[in-house]
C-alpha positions as YAML, in Angstrom:
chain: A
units: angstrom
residues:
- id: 1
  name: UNK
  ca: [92.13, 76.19, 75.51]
- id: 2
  name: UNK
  ca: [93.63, 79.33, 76.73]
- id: 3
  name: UNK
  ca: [92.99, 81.04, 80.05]
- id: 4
  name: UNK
  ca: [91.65, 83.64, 80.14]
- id: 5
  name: UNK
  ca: [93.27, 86.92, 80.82]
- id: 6
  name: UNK
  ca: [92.72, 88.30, 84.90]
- id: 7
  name: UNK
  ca: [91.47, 91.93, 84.85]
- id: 8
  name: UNK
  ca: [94.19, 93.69, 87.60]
- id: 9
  name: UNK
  ca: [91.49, 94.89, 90.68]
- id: 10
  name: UNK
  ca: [90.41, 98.30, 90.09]
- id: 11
  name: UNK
  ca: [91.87, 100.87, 92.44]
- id: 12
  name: UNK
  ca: [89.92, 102.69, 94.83]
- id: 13
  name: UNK
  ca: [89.32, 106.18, 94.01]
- id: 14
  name: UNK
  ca: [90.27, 108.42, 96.45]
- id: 15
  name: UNK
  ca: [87.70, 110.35, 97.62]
- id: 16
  name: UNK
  ca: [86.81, 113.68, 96.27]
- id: 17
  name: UNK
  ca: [85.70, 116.87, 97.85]
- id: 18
  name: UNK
  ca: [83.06, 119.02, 96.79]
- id: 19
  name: UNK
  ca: [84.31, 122.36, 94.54]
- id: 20
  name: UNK
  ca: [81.68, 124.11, 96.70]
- id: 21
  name: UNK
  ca: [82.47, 123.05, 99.78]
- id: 22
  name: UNK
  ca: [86.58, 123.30, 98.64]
- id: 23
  name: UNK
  ca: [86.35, 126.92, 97.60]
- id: 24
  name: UNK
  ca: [84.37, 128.03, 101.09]
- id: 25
  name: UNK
  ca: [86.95, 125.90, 103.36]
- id: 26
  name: UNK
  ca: [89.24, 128.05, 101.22]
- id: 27
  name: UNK
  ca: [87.66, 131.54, 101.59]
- id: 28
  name: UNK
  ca: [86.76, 130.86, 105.49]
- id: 29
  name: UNK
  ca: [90.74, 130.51, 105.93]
- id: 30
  name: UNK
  ca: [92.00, 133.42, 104.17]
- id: 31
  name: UNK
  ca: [89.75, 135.98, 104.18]
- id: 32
  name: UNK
  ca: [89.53, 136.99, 100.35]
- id: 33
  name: UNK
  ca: [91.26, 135.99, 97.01]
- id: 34
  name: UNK
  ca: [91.10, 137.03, 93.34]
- id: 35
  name: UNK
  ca: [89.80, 133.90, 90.67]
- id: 36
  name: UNK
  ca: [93.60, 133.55, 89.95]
- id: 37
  name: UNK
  ca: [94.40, 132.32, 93.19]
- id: 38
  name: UNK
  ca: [91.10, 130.78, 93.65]
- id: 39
  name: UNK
  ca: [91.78, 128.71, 90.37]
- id: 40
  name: UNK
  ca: [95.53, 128.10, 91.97]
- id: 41
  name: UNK
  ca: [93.98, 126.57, 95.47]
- id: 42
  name: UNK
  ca: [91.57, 124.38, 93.70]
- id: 43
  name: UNK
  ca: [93.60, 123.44, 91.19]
- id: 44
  name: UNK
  ca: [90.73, 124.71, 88.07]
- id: 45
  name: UNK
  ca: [93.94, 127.12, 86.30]
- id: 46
  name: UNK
  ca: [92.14, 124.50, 83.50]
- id: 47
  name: UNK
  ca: [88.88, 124.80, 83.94]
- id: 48
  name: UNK
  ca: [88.16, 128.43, 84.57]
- id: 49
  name: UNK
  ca: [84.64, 128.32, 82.97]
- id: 50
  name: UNK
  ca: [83.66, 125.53, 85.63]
- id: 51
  name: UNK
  ca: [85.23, 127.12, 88.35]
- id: 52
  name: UNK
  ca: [83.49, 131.05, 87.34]
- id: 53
  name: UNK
  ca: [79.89, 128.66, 87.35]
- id: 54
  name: UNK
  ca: [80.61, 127.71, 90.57]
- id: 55
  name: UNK
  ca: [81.45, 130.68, 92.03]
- id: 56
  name: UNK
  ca: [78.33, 132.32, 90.21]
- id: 57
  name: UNK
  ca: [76.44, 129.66, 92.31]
- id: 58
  name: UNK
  ca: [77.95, 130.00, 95.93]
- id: 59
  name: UNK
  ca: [77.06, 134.07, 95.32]
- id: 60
  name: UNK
  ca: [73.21, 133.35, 94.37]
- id: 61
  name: UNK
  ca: [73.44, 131.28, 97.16]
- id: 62
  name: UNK
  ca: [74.78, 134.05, 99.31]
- id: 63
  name: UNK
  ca: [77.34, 132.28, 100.71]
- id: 64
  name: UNK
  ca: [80.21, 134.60, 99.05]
- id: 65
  name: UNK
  ca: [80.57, 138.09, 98.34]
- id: 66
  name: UNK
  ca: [81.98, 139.52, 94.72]
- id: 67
  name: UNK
  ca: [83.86, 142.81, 94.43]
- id: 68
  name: UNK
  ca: [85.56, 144.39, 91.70]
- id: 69
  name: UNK
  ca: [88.22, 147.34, 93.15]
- id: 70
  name: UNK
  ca: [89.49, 150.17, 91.28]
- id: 71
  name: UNK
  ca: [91.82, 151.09, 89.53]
- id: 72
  name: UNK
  ca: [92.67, 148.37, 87.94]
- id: 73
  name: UNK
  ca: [89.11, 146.44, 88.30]
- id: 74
  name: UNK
  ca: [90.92, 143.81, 90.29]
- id: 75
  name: UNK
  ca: [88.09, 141.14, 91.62]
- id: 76
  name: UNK
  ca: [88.38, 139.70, 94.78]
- id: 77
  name: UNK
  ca: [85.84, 137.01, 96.50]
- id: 78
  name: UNK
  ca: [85.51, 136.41, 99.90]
- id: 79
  name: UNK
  ca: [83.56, 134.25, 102.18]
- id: 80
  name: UNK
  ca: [80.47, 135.71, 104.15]
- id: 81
  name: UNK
  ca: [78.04, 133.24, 105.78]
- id: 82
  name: UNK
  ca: [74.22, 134.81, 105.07]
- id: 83
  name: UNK
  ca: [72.72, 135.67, 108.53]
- id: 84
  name: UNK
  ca: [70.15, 132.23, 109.17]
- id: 85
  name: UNK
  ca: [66.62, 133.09, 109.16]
- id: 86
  name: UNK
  ca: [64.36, 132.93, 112.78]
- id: 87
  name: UNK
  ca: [63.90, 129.09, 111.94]
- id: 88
  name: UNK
  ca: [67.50, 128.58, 111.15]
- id: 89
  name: UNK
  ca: [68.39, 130.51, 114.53]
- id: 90
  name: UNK
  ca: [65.98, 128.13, 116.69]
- id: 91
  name: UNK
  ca: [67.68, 124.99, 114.69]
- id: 92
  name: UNK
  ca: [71.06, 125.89, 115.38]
- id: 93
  name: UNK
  ca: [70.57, 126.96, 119.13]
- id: 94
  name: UNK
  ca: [69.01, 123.49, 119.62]
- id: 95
  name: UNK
  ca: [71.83, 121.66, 117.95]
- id: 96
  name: UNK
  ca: [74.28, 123.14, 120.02]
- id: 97
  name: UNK
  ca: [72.77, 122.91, 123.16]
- id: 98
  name: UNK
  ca: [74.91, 119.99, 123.82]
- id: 99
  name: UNK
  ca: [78.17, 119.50, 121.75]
- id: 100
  name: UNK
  ca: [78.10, 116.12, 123.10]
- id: 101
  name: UNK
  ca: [74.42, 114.78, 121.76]
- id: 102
  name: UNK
  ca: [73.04, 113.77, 118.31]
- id: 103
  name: UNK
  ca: [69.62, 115.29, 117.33]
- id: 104
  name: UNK
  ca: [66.96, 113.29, 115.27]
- id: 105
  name: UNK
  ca: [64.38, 115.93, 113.59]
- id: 106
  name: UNK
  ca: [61.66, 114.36, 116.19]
- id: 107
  name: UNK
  ca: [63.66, 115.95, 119.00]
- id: 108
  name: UNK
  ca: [64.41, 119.16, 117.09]
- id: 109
  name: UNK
  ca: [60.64, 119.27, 115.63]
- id: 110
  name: UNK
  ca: [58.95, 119.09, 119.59]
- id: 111
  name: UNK
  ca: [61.77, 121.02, 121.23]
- id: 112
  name: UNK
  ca: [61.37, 124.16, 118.68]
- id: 113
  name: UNK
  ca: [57.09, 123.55, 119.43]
- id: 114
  name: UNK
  ca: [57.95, 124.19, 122.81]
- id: 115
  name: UNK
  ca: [59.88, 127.35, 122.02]
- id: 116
  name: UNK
  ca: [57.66, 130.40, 122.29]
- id: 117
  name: UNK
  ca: [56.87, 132.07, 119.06]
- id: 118
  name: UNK
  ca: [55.93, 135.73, 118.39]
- id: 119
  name: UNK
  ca: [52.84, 133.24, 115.57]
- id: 120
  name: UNK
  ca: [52.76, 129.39, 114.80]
- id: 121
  name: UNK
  ca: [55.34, 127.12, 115.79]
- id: 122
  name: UNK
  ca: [57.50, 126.27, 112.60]
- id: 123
  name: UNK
  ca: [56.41, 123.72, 110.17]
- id: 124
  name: UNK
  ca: [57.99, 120.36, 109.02]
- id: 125
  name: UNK
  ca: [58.63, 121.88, 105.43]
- id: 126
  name: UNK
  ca: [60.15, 125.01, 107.25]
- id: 127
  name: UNK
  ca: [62.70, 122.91, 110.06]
- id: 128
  name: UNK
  ca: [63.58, 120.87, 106.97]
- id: 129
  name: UNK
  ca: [64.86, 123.52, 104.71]
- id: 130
  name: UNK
  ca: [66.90, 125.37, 107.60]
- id: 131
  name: UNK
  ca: [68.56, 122.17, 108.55]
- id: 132
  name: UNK
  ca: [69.58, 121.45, 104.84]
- id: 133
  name: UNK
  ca: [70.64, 125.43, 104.57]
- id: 134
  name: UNK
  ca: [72.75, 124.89, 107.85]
- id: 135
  name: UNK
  ca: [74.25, 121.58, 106.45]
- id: 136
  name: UNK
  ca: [75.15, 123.55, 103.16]
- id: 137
  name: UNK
  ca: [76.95, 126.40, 104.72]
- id: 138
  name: UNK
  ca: [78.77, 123.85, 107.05]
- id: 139
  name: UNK
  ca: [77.47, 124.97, 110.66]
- id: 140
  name: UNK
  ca: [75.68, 121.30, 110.99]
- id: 141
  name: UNK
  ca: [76.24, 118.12, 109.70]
- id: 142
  name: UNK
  ca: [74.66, 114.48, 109.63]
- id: 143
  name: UNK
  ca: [75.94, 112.21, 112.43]
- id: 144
  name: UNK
  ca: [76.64, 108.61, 112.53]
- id: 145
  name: UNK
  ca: [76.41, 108.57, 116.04]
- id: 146
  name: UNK
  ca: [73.36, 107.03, 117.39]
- id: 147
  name: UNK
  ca: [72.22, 106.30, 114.34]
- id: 148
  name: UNK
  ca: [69.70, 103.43, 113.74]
- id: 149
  name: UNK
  ca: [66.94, 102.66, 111.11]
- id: 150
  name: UNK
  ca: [63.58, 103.23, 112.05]
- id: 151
  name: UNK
  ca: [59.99, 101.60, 110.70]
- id: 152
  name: UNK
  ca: [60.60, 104.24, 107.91]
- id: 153
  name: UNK
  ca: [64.32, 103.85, 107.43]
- id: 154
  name: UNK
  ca: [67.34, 105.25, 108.61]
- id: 155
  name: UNK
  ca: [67.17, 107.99, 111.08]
- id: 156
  name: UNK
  ca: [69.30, 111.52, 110.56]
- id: 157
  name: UNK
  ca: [71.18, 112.73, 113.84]
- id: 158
  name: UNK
  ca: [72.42, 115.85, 113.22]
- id: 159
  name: UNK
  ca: [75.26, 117.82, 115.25]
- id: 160
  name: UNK
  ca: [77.62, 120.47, 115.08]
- id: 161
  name: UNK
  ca: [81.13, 119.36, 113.11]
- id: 162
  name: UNK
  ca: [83.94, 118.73, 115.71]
- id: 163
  name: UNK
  ca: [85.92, 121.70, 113.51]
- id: 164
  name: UNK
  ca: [82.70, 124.43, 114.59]
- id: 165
  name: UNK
  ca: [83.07, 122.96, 118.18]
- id: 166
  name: UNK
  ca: [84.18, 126.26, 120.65]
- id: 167
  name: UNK
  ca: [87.91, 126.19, 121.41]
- id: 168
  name: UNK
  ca: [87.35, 125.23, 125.15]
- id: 169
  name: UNK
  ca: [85.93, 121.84, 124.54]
- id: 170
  name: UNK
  ca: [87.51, 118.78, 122.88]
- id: 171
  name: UNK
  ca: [87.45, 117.92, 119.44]
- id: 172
  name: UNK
  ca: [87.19, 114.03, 120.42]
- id: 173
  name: UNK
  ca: [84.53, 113.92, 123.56]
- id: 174
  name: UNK
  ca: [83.13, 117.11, 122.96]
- id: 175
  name: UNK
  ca: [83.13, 117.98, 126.83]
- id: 176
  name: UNK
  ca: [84.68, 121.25, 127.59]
- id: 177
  name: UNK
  ca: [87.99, 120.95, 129.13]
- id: 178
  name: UNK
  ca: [88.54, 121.10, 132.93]
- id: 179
  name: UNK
  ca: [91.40, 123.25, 134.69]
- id: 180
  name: UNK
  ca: [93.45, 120.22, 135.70]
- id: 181
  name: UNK
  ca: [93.14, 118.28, 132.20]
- id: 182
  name: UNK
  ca: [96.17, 117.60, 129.91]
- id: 183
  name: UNK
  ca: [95.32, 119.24, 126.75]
- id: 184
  name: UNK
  ca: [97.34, 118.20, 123.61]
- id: 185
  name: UNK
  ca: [96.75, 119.69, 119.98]
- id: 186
  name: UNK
  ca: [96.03, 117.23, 116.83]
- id: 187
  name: UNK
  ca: [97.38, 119.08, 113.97]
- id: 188
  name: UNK
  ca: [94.80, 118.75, 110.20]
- id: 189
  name: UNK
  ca: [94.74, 119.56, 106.87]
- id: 190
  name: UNK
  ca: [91.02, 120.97, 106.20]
- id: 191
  name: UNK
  ca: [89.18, 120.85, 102.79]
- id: 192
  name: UNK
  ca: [91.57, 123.78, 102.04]
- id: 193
  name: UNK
  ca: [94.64, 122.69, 101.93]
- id: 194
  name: UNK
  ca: [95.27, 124.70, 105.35]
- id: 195
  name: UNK
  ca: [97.42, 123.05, 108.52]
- id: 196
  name: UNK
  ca: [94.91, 123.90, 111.03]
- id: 197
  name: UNK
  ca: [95.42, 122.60, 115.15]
- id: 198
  name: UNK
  ca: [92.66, 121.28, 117.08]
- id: 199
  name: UNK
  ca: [93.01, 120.66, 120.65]
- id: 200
  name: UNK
  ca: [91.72, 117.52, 122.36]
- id: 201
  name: UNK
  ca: [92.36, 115.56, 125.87]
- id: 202
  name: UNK
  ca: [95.67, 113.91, 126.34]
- id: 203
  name: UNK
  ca: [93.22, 111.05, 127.79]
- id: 204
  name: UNK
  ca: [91.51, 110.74, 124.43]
- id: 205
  name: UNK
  ca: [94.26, 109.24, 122.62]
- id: 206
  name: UNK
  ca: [93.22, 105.58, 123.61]
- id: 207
  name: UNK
  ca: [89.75, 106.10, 122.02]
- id: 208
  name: UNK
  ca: [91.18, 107.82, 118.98]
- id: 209
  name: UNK
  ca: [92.63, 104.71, 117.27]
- id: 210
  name: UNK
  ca: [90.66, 101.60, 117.00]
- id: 211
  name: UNK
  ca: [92.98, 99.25, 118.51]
- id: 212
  name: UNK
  ca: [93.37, 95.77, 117.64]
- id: 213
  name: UNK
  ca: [92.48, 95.25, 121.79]
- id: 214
  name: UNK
  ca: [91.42, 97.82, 124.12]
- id: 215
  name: UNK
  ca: [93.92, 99.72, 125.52]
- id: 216
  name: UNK
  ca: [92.21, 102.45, 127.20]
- id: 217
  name: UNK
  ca: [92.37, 100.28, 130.36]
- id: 218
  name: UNK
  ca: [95.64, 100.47, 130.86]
- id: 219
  name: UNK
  ca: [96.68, 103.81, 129.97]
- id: 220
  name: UNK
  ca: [97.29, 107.18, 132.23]
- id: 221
  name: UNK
  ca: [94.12, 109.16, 132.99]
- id: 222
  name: UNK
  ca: [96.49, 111.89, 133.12]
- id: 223
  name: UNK
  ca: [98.69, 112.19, 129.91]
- id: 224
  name: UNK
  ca: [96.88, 109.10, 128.25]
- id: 225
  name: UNK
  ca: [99.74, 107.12, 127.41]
- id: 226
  name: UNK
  ca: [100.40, 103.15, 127.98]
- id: 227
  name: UNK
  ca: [100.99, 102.36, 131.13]
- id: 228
  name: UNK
  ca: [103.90, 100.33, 129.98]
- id: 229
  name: UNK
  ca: [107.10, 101.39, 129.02]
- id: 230
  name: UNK
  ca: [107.66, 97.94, 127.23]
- id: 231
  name: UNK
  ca: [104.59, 98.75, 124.81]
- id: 232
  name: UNK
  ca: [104.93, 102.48, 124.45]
- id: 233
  name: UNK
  ca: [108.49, 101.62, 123.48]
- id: 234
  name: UNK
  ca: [107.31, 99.34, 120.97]
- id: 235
  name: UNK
  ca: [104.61, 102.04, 119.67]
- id: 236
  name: UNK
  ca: [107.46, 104.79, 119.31]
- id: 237
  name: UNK
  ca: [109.49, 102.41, 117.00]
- id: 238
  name: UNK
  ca: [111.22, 104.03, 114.42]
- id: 239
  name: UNK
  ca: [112.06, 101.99, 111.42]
- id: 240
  name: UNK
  ca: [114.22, 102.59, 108.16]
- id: 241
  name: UNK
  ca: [111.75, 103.21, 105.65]
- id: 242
  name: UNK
  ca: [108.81, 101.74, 107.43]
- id: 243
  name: UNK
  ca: [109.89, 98.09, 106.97]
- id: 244
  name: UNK
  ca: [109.10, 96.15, 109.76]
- id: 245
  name: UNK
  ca: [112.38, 94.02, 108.84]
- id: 246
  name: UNK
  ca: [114.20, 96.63, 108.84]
- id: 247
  name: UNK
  ca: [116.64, 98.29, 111.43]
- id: 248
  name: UNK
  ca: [115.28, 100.27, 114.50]
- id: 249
  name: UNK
  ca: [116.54, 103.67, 114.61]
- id: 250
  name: UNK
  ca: [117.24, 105.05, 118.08]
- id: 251
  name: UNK
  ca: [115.65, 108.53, 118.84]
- id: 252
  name: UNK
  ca: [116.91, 109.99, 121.59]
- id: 253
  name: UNK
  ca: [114.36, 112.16, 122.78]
- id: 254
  name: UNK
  ca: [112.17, 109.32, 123.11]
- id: 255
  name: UNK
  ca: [114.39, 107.95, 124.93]
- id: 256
  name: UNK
  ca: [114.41, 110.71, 127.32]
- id: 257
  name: UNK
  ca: [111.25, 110.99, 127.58]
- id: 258
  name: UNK
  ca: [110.80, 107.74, 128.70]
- id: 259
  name: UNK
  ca: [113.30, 107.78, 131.55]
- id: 260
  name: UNK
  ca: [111.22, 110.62, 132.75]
- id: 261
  name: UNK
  ca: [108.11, 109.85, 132.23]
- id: 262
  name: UNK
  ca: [108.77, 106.07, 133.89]
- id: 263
  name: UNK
  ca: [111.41, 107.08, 136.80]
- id: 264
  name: UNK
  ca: [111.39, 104.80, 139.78]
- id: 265
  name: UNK
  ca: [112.82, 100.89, 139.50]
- id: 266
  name: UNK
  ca: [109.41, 99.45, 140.15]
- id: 267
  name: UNK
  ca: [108.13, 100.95, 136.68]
- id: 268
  name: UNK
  ca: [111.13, 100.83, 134.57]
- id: 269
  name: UNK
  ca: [112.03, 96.76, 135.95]
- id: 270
  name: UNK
  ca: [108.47, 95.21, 136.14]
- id: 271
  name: UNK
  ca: [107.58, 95.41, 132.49]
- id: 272
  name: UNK
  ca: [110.15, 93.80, 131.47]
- id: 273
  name: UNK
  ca: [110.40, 90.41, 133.33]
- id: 274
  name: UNK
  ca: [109.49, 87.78, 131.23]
- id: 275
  name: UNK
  ca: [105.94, 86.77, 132.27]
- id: 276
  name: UNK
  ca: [104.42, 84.42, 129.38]
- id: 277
  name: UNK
  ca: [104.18, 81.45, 131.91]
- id: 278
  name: UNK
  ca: [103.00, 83.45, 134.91]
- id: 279
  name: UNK
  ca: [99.45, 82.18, 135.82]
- id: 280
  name: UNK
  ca: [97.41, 83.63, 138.26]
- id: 281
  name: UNK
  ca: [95.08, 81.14, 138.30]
- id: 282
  name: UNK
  ca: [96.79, 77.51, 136.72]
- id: 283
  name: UNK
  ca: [93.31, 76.09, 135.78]
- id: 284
  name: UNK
  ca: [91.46, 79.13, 135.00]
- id: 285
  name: UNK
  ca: [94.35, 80.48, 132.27]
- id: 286
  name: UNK
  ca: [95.15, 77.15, 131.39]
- id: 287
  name: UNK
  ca: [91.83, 74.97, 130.87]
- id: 288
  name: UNK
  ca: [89.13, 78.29, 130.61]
- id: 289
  name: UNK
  ca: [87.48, 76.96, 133.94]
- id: 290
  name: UNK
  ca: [83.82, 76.96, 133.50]
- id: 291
  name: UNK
  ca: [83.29, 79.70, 131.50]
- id: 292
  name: UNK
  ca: [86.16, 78.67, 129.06]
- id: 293
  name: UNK
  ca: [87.83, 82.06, 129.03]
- id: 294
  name: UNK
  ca: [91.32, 82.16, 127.29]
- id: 295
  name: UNK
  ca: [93.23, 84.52, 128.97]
- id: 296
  name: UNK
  ca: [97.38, 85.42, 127.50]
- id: 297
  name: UNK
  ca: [98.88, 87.06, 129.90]
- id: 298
  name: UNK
  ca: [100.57, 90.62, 129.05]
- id: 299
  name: UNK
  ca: [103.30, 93.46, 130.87]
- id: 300
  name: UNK
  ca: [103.54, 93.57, 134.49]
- id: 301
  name: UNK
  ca: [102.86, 97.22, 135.59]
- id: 302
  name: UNK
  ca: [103.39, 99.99, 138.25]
- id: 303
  name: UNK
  ca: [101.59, 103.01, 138.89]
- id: 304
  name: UNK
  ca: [100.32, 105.20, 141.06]
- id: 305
  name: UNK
  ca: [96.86, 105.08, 141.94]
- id: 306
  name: UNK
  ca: [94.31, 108.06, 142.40]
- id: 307
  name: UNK
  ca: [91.03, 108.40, 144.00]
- id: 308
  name: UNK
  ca: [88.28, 106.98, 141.79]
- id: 309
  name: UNK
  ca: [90.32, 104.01, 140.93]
- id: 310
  name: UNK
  ca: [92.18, 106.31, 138.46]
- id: 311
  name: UNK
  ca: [96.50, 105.40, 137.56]
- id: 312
  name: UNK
  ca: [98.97, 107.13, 136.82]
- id: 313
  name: UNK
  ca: [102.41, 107.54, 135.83]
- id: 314
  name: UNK
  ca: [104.98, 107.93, 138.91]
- id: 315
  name: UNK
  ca: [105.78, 111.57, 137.01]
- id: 316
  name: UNK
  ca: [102.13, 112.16, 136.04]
- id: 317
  name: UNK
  ca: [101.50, 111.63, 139.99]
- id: 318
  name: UNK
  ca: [103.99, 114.25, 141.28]
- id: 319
  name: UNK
  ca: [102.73, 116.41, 138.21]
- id: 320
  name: UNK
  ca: [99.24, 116.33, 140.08]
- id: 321
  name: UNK
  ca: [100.33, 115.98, 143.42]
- id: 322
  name: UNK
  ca: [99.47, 112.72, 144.06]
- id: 323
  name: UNK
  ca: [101.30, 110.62, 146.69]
- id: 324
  name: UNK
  ca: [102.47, 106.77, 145.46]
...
């Protein structure tokens, strides 16, 4: 009997964005554009009846404005947010109360009852229709954050989108940044197609990347980076195309940087002596004692401590002023 033929595993489709929300992220980043360009950006040179329906839509929705210039009866389209309505106002001043915090509707619903109002207090229809208007034009959006499921079901947290959030606070912890923080800049491509920079704490990279142990431990409060040379070395690794087999190809201004960023013997030596068999506790490390904990042992470290139990790099240290 003959076997029967394997089906090959069906790709994942990439995910697709919205033609709505593609043709406002488009709009919000360059002002205006005629329905050539449009067509061009969203790739719909095609499809220009689908594209002119959507566009038709986004103006009944008064999310975009239509106008045809003379002479030559060129049309342009541009992007112009419709001003929220008094429930949409109270919504969105709630929400961004605190870039930091989820709200459910419960917590939106009581705090907006507490609000003084010129008649009655907003209704549940009313709250729900200017948070689903504020999701569509992009000023909220539904968190995952604190989410749990509830004797109804899931729960909605809603909160402003880390691209809305003001340019003095950080697009990762959402806490405004301090005078003495390391800010570095994450660079994105939005729903556009635009290269678009978003600043964030230097000490934010740990929690960034879901590491396959947590690093965050053992990394500068200052600049964020491992501790280590040894393992920031091995992060930097340049390889010929990618192949972990392959060559390493020495970059010499990571090099650099690493000499000056780990300058005194102690934190350039340490990391480096071979400590698999160092125990600091034979049975413990060996045997799991009584709680049976396996423990490997990793790099030997220096670094310059700060008040609050906070380390540091030896340059980070002088950087802030901070004796070793």
């Amino acid at each position: 009997m003959a076997k029967p033929k394997e089906e090959a595993p069906a790709k994942e489709e990439k995910k697709k964005v919205r033609l709505d929300s593609q043709i406002l992220a488009i709009l919000k980043a360059r002002e205006e554009l005629t329905f050539a360009q449009i067509s061009e950006y969203t790739d719909m040179k095609e499809k220009a009846s689908n594209l002119s329906y959507h566009l038709k839509q986004l103006q009944e929705k008064g999310l975009i404005e239509k106008e045809v210039r003379r002479p030559l009866r060129r049309t342009f389209y541009k992007y112009t947010a419709p001003a929220p309505d008094l429930v949409e106002a109270e919504v969105f001043k709630i929400i961004e109360s605190d870039f930091t915090k989820s709200f459910t509707f419960d917590e939106i619903s009581v705090t907006i009852g507490r609000m003084p109002h010129s008649s009655d207090a907003p209704t549940s229809e009313e709250i729900t229709h200017a948070l689903e208007s504020l999701m569509e034009t992009g000023r909220i959006e539904e968190s995952a954050v604190g989410m749990h499921t509830g004797p109804d079901g899931d729960i909605e947290h809603y909160q402003i989108p880390f691209w809305n959030l003001p340019e003095d606070v950080c697009k990762h912890c959402r806490n405004e940044f301090k005078s003495d923080d390391m800010i570095i800049s994450q660079a994105f491509t939005d729903e556009g197609g635009m290269m678009i920079e978003l600043p964030i704490h230097a000490t934010c990279l740990p929690h960034m990347q879901p590491y396959p142990r947590d690093e965050r431990r053992i990394c500068c409060d200052y600049c964020g980076l491992n501790l280590s040379p040894k393992q920031l070395e091995y992060d930097l690794e340049e390889r010929k195309h990618g192949d972990w087999g392959s060559d390493i190809l020495p970059n010499k201004l990571i090099e650099s940087g690493l000499a000056e960023l780990f300058d005194t013997p102690y934190s350039k030596i340490l990391p480096y002596i071979k400590n698999e068999t160092f125990r600091i506790d034979q049975i413990s490390q060996d045997y799991g004692g009584a709680a049976k904990q396996q423990w490997q042992a990793n790099d030997l470290m220096y670094y310059v401590k700060g008040e609050n139990g906070k380390k540091y790099h030896p340059y980070c240290a002088r950087k802030l002023g901070i004796k070793e």
